[in-house]
C-alpha positions as CSV (number, residue, x, y, z in Angstrom):
1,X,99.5,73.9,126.8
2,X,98.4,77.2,125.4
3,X,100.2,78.1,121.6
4,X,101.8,81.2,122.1
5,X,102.4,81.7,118.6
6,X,99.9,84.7,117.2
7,X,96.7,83.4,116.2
8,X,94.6,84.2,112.9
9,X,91.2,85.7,113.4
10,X,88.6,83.1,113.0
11,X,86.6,83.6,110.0
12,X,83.1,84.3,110.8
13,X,80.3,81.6,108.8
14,X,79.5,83.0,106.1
15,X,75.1,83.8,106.4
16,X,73.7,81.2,103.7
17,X,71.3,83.7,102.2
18,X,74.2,85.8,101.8
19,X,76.1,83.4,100.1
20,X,73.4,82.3,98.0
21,X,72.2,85.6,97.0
22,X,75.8,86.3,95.9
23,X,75.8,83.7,93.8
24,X,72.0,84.5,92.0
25,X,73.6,87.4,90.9
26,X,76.8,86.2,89.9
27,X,75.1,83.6,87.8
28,X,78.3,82.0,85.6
29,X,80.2,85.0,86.0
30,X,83.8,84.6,87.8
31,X,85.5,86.9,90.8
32,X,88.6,88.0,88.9
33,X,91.6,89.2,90.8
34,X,94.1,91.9,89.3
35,X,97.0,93.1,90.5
36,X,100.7,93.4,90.8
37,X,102.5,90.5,92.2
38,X,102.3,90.5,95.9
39,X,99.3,91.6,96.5
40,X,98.0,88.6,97.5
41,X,95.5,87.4,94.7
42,X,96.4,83.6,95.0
43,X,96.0,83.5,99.0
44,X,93.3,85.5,99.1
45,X,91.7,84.2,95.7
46,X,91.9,80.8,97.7
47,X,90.4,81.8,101.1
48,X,87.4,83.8,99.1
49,X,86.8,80.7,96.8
50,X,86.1,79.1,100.1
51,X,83.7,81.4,101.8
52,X,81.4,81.4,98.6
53,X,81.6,78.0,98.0
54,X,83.3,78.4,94.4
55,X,86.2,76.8,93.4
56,X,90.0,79.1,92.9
57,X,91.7,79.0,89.6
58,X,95.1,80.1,89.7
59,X,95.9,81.4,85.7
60,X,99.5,81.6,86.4
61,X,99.3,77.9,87.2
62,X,96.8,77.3,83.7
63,X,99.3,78.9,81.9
64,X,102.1,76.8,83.0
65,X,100.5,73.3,82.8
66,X,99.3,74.8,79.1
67,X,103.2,75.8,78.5
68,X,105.0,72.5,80.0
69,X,107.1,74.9,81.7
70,X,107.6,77.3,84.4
71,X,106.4,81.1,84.0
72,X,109.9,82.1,84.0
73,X,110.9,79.8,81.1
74,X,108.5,81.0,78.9
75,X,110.5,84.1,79.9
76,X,113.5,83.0,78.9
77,X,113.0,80.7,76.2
78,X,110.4,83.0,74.1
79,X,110.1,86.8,75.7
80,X,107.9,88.6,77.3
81,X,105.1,88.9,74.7
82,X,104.9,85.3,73.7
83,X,103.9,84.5,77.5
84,X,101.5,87.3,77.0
85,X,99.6,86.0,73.8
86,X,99.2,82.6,75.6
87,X,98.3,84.7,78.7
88,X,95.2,86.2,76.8
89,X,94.3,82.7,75.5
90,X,94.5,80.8,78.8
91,X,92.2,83.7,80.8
92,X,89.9,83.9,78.0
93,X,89.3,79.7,77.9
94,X,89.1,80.1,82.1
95,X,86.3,82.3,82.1
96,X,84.1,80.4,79.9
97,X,84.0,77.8,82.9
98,X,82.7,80.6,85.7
99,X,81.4,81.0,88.3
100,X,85.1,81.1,90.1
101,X,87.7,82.9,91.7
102,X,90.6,83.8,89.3
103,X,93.2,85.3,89.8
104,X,95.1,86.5,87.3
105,X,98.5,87.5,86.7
106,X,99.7,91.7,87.2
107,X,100.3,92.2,84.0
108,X,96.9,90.3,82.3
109,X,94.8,93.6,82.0
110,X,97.0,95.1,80.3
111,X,95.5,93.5,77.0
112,X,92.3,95.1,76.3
113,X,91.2,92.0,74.9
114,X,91.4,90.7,78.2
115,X,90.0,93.4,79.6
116,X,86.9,93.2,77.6
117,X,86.9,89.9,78.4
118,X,86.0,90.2,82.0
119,X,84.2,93.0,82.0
120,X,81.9,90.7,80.1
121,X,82.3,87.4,81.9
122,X,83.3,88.3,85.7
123,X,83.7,91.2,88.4
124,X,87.4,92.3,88.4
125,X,88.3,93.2,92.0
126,X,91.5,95.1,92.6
127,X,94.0,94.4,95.3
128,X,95.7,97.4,95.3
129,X,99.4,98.1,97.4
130,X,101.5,100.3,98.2
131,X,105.4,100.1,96.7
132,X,106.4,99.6,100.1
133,X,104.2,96.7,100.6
134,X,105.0,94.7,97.2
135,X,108.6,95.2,97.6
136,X,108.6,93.6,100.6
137,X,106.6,90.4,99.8
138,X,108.5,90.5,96.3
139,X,112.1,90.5,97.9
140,X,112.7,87.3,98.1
141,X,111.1,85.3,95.1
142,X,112.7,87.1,92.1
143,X,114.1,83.7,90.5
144,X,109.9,82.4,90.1
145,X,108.8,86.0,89.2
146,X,110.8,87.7,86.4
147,X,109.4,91.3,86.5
148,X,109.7,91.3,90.2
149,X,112.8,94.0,89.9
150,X,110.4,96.5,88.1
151,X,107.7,96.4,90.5
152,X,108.6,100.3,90.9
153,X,108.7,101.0,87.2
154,X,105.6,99.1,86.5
155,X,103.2,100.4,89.2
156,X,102.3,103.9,88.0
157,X,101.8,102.1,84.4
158,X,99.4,99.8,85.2
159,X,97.4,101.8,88.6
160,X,95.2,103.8,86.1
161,X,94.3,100.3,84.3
162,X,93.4,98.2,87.7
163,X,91.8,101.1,88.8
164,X,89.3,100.3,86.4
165,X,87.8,97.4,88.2
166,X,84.4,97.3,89.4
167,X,85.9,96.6,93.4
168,X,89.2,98.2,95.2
169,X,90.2,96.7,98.2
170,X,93.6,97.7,100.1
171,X,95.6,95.3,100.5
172,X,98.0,95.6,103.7
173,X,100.3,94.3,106.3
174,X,96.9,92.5,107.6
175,X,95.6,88.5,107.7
176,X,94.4,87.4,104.4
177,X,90.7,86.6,105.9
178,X,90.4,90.6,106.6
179,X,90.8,91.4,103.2
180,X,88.6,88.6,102.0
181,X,85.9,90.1,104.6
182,X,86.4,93.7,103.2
183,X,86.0,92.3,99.5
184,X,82.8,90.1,100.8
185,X,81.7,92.7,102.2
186,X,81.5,94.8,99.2
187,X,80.3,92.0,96.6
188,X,76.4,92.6,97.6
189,X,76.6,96.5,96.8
190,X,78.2,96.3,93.6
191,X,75.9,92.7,93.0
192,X,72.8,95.4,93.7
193,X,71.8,92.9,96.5
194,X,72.2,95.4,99.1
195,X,69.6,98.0,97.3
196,X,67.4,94.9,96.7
197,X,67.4,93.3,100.3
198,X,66.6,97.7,101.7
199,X,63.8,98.1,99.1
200,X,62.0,94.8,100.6
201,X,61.7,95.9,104.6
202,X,58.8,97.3,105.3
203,X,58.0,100.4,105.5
204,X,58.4,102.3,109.3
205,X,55.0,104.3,109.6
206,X,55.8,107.9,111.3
């Protein structure tokens, strides 16, 4: 019987001289993922993790296992920038183990310690979304997110700091493995793979 449910696009093998070129120029350098909440950096962290054959670190879920305690308790039990110091600390131990796929949490780059950090140890990658977008995937999982209710406050703040990453990707109302395509895609340009692969063809005579 034919599933009439809608089907994912299959993901498309991943070329191994792709793959392994990416990861030459990686070297021990990590994929970091920035942010607001919902836009997708843990599913999509995942499903790129797979592709390049690198494993996912989730810092949200370091942070808690570190902690003994959900995000939100930190919350509630210490404040806002006690979860932040032992944010800094966790990301800065994680990418000291690269190559990866981390993503981090929406408000992590807003240390510039942190900042500094992967800018030295990894290629930040933006998944940037609309209000609209976020609201919607934020809507119903306030009680495990605590700033989720100032998604609309906190976006202009911290736009002009994501947008600071070395790659932006949209992310949309799409399947996870077309943004993972898109940010695949892009990796060998900013990598300088793509310039390296055109300055080896030969030359066309006239």
């Amino acid at each position: 019987m034919v599933d009439s449910a809608v089907q994912k696009p299959a993901e498309s093998a991943l070329d191994p001289a792709v793959q392994a070129g990416i990861a030459r120029a990686l070297g021990a350098r990590s994929l970091v993922l920035v942010g607001m909440m919902g836009a997708g950096k843990s599913s999509v962290g995942r499903r790129l993790a797979t592709r390049l054959g690198l494993h996912f670190i989730d810092a949200d879920t370091e942070i808690e296992t570190a902690a003994g305690m959900s995000i939100p308790e930190i919350f509630a039990r210490h404040g806002e920038p006690y979860f932040r110091a032992g944010e800094a600390r966790v990301i800065a131990r994680l990418l000291d183990h690269g190559p990866q796929v981390l993503a981090t949490g929406g408000g992590a780059v807003m240390d510039p310690r942190t900042r500094d950090l992967i800018r030295a140890k990894g290629i930040s990658i933006w998944l940037k979304a609309d209000l609209d977008v976020l609201s919607k995937r934020t809507r119903r999982r306030t009680g495990d997110r605590p700033l989720a209710d100032r998604i609309k406050e906190l976006l202009p703040l911290r736009e002009p700091i994501y947008a600071l990453s070395d790659i932006v990707v949209q992310s949309r109302d799409e399947p996870h493995e077309v943004i993972v395509e898109e940010i695949i895609a892009e990796l060998p340009k900013h990598l300088g793979l793509a310039d390296a692969e055109s300055a080896s063809l030969p030359e066309l005579k006239s």
